[in-house]
C-alpha positions in Angstrom: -24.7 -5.6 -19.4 -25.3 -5.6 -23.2 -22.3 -4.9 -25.4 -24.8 -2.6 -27.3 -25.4 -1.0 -23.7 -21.6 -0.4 -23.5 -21.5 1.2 -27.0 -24.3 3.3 -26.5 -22.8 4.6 -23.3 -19.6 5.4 -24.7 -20.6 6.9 -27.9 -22.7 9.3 -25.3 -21.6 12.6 -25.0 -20.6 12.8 -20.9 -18.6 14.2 -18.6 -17.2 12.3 -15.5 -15.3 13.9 -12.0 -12.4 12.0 -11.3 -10.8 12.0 -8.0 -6.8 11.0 -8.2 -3.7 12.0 -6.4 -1.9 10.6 -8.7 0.4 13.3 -9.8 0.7 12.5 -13.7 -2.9 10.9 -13.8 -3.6 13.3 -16.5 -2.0 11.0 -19.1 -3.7 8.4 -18.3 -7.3 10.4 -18.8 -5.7 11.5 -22.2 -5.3 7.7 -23.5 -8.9 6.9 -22.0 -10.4 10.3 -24.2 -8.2 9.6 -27.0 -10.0 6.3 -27.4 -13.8 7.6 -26.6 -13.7 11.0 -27.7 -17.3 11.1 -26.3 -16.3 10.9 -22.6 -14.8 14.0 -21.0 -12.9 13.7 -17.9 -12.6 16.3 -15.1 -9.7 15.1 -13.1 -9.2 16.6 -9.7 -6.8 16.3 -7.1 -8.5 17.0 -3.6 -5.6 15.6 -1.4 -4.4 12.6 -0.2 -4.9 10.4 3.0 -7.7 11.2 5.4 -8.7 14.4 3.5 -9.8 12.5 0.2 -11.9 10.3 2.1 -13.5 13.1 4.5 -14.3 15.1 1.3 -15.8 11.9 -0.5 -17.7 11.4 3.0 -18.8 15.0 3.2 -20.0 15.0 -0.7 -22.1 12.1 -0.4 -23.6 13.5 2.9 -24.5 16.5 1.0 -25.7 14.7 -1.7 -24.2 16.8 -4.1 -20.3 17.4 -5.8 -19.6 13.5 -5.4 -16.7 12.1 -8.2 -17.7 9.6 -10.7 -14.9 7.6 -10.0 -12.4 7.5 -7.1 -8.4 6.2 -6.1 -8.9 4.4 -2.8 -7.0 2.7 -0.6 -7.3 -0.9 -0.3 -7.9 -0.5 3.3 -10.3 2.3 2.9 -12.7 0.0 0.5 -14.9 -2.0 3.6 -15.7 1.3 5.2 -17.5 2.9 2.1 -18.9 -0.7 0.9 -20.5 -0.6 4.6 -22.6 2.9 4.2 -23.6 1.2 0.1 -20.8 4.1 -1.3 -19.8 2.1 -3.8 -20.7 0.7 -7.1 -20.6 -3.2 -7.1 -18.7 -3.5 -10.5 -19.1 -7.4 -10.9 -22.3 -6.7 -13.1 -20.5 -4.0 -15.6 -18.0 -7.0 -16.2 -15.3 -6.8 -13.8 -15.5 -9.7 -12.5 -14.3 -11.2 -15.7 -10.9 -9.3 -15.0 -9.6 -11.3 -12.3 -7.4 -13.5 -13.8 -5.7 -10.4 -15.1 -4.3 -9.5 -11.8 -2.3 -11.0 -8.5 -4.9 -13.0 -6.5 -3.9 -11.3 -3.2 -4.5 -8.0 -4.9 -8.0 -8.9 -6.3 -8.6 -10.2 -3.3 -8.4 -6.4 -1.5 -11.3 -5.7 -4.1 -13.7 -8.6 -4.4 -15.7 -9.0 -1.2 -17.8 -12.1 -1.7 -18.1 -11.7 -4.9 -18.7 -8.2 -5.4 -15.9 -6.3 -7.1 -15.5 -2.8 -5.2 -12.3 -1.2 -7.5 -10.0 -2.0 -10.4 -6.8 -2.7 -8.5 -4.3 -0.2 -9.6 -0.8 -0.5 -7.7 0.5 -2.0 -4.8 3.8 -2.2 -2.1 5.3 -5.7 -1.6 7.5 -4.8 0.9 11.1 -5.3 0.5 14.6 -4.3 2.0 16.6 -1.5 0.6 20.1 -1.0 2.1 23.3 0.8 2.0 25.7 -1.7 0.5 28.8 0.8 1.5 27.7 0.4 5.0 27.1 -2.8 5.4 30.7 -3.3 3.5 32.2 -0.9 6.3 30.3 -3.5 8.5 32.0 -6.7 7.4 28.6 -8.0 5.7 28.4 -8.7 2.3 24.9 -9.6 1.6 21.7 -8.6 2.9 20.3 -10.2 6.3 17.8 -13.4 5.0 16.4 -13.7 8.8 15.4 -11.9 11.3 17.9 -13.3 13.7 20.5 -12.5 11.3 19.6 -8.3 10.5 19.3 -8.0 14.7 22.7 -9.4 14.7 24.0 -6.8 11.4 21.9 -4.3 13.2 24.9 -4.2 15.7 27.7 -4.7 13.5 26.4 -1.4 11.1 25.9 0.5 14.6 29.3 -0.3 15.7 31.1 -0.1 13.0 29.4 3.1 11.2 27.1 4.4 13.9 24.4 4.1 11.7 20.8 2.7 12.5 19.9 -0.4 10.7 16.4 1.3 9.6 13.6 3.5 10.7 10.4 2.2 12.3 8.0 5.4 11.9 5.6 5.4 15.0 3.4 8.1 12.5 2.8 5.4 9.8 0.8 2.3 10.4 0.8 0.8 7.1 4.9 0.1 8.1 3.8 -1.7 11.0 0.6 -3.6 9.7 3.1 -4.7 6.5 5.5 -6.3 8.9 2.4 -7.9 10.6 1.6 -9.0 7.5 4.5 -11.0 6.5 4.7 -12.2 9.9 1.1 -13.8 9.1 -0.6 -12.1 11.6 -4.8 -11.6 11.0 -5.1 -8.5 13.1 -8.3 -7.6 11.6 -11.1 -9.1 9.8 -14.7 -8.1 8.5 -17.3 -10.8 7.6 -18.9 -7.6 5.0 -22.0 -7.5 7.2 -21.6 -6.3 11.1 -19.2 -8.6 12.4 -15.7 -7.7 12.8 -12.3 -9.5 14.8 -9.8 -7.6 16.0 -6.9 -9.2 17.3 -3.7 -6.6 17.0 -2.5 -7.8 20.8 -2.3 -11.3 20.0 0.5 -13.1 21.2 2.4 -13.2 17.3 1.7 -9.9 17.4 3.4 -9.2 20.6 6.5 -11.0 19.4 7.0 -8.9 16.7 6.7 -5.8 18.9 9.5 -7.5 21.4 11.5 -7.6 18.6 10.7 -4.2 17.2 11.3 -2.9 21.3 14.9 -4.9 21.7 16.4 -3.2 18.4 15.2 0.4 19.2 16.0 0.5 22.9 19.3 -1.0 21.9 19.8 2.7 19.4 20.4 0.2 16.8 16.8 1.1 14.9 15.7 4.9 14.8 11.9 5.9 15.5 11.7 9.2 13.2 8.8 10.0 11.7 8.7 9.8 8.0 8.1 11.6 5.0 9.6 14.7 7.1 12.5 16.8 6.7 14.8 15.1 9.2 13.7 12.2 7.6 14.5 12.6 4.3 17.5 14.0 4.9 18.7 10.8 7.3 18.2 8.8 3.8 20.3 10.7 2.2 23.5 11.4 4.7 23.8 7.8 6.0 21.6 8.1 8.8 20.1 4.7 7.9 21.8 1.7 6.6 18.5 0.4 5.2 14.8 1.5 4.4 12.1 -1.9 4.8 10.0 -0.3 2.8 7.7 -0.9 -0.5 7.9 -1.7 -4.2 7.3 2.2 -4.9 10.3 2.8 -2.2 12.7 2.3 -4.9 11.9 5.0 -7.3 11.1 7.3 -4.3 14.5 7.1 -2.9 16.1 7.7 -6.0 14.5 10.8 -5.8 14.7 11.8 -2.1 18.6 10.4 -2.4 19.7 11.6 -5.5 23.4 11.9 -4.2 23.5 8.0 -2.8 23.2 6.8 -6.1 24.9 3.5 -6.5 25.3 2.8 -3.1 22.3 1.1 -2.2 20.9 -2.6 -3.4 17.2 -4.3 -2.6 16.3 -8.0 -1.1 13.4 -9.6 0.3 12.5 -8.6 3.7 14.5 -11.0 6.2 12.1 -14.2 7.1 11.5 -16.0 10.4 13.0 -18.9 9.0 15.9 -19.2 6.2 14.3 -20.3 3.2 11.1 -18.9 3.8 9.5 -16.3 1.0 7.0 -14.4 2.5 5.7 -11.2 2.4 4.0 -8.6 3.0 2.2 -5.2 1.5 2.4 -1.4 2.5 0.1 0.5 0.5 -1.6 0.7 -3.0 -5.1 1.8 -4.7 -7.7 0.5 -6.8 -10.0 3.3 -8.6 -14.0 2.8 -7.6 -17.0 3.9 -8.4 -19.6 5.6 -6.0 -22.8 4.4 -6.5 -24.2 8.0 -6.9 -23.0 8.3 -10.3 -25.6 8.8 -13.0 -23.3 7.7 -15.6 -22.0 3.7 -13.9 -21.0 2.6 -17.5 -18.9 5.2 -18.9 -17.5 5.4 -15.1 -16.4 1.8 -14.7 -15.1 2.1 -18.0 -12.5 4.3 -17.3 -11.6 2.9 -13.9 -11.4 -0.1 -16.0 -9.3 1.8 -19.0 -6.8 2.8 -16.5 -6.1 -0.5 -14.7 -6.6 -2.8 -17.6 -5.6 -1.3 -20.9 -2.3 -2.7 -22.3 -0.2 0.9 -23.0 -2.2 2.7 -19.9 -1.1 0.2 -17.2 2.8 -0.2 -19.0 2.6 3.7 -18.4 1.5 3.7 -15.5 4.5 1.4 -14.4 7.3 2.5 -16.2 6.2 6.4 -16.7 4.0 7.0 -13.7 6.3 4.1 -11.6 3.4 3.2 -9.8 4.2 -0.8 -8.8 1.5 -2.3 -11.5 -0.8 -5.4 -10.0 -1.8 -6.4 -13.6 0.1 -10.1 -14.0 0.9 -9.1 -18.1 2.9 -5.9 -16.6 4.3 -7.8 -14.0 6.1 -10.4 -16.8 6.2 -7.3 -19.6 10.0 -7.4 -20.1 10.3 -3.9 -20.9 9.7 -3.9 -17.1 10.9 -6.5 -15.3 14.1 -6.5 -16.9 15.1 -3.0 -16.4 18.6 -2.3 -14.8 18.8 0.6 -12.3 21.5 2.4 -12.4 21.0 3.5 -8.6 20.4 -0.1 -7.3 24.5 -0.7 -9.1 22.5 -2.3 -12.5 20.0 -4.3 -10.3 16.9 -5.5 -11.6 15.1 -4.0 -9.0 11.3 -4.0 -10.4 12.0 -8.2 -11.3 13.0 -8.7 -7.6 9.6 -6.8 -6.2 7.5 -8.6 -9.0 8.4 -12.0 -7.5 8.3 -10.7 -4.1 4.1 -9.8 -4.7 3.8 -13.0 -5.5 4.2 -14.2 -1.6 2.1 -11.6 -0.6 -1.1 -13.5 1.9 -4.2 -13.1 0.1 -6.0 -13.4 3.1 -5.6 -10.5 4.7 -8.2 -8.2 5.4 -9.3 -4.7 7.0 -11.4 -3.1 9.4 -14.5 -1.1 8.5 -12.9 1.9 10.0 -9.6 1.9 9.0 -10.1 5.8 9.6 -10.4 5.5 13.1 -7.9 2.2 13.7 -4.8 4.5 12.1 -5.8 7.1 14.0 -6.0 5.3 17.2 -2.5 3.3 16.5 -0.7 7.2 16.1 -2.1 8.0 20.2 -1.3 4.4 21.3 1.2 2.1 19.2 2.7 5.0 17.3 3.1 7.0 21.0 4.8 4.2 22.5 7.3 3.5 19.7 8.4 7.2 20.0 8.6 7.4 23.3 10.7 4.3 23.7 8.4 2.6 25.9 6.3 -0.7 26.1 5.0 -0.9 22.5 3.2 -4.7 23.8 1.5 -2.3 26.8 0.4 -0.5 23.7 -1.2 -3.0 21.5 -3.0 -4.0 24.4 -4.5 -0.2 24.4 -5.0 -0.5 21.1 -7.1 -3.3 21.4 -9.0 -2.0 23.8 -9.9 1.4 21.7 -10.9 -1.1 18.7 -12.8 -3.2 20.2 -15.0 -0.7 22.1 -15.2 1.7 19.2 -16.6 -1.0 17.1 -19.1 -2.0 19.6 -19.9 1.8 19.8 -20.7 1.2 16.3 -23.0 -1.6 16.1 -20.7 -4.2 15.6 -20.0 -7.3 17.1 -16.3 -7.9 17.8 -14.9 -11.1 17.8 
């Protein structure tokens, strides 16, 4: 692609559909039209979750009313590059862009070489807690194993009646983050027809026995989240801790408004002291679908938004989406930011060295769609009900495993 090419296209009077549910995405499409006045952008929020994709599915059926440009999941990104959705961006240039962000992160987006997104924000996952509690508690800093928050789990339950945290059996990404740290591979895709699905291994299981002891013990709490009791048990003391993401932080603030000062962040607790690893839960990258009739002007602006110096510091520290671009992630006007909430912590500096022991290797199904859904009716069922979450990964399995034969795959 010809930097003449490039002009041309952006001195082109165009209009591109822009699917984001990013709420104050707006200002970012102002900055990108500011600087090519040529491009007009219809952004449109269509929902979020598994309505975005079943409307993106259901408009390239039809063949008609298909974005230019898309947010997606990272773990949404094999199932569209299967059906030839999406827009291999390596030959507009993006492949020149990956020293620009973390390796782990490109890594969700570059599938043997072809580059499927600009990576856009992501969760490192991280441990906020109540530092009154665990004060009531007799602990004065914040569990560094897992032997160790099992052990405060009991002391903040005894001592406050308060649960440690909330495992959500209605949100897998929790789960598969916690997996992820744990360096479990419970899925993999070779990008062609071959798939491995291994969420019942015997790692995995350990995890879940440890998961199983702490919530039949009452010391962890299996609401669902993002509801009404929910948000309200992080804001009267029903938890004494959220393991959560790096966009946790700014949530809370928001969802907690009247705990101010009384929580602080950490790593999550490792298997063995010392250890720094970590895992993800959540982020995006914006794509393009290969139906566009306009690929330049469309990967320029996915590349605007997730690339371009005062776009991506906005999108951090206006937008507070956790930023995967490595200059934001050392930008000081960033890192070094003091949070009144978190008692003057430098909350976004801890989570920025946190994604730096993210795996890169992790990877997803093809049908992520159908695996969440399947973990709510089997995993999710079993940690609500209390009962044998290993039973259930062994269900789990099973559902995987056959579905993806159903579909032409061969399972490893």
């Amino acid at each position: 692609m010809s930097q003449a090419d490039i002009d041309k296209a952006m001195q082109t009077p165009t209009t591109l559909t822009f699917w984001s549910w990013t709420p104050k995405m707006q200002d970012e499409v102002d900055l990108f039209e500011k600087k090519y006045p040529a491009i007009k952008v219809n952004l449109q929020n269509v929902g979020q979750g598994a309505p975005h994709y079943a409307k993106i599915r259901t408009a390239l059926k039809a063949g008609q009313g298909a974005p230019d440009v898309v947010q997606m999941e990272y773990q949404e990104t094999s199932s569209f590059a299967l059906t030839d959705s999406l827009l291999d961006l390596a030959p507009y240039g993006a492949g020149d862009l990956k020293g620009d962000y973390v390796p782990w992160v490109w890594n969700q987006v570059d599938q043997g070489g072809k580059v499927y997104g600009i990576p856009q924000d992501s969760g490192p996952m991280g441990n906020l807690y109540r530092t009154d509690l665990f004060a009531k508690s007799g602990i004065t800093n914040a569990p560094a194993t897992w032997d160790e928050y099992a052990k405060d789990a009991q002391a903040v339950k005894s001592s406050t009646g308060a649960y440690m945290s909330n495992l959500a059996p209605n949100d897998p990404g929790q789960l598969m983050g916690l997996f992820w740290q744990a360096g479990l591979k419970p899925f993999g895709y070779d990008g062609n027809k071959t798939v491995t699905v291994n969420v019942a291994s015997p790692q995995a299981k350990n995890v879940a026995a440890y998961w199983q002891k702490l919530i039949q013990g009452g010391l962890v709490s299996v609401d669902p989240d993002f509801t009404d009791q929910w948000y309200q048990g992080l804001a009267n003391g029903k938890y004494a801790g959220w393991l959560t993401a790096a966009w946790g932080p700014v949530f809370l603030q928001g969802t907690a408004a009247s705990t101010a000062g009384k929580w602080n962040a950490a790593q999550l607790p490792q298997q063995n002291a010392g250890e720094q690893k970590a895992g993800n839960w959540g982020g995006s990258a914006d794509a393009v679908l290969k139906t566009t009739k306009n690929p330049i002007a469309a990967y320029e602006l996915a590349k605007f938004i997730n690339n371009d110096a005062t776009s991506t510091n906005q999108l951090a520290t206006k937008q507070f989406l956790f930023p995967t671009d490595t200059t934001v992630l050392k930008d000081p006007s960033f890192v070094d930011q003091k949070s009144d909430f978190y008692g003057g912590q430098q909350v976004n500096k801890l989570f920025a060295g946190i994604s730096n022991n993210v795996d890169t290797t992790f990877q997803w199904l093809p049908y992520m769609d159908y695996a969440y859904s399947s973990f709510n009716d089997t995993v999710g069922k079993a940690i609500a009900d209390k009962s044998d979450i290993s039973a259930s990964l062994d269900a789990w399995q099973k559902e995987l495993k056959d579905y993806g034969t159903q579909q032409g795959f061969t399972v490893q």
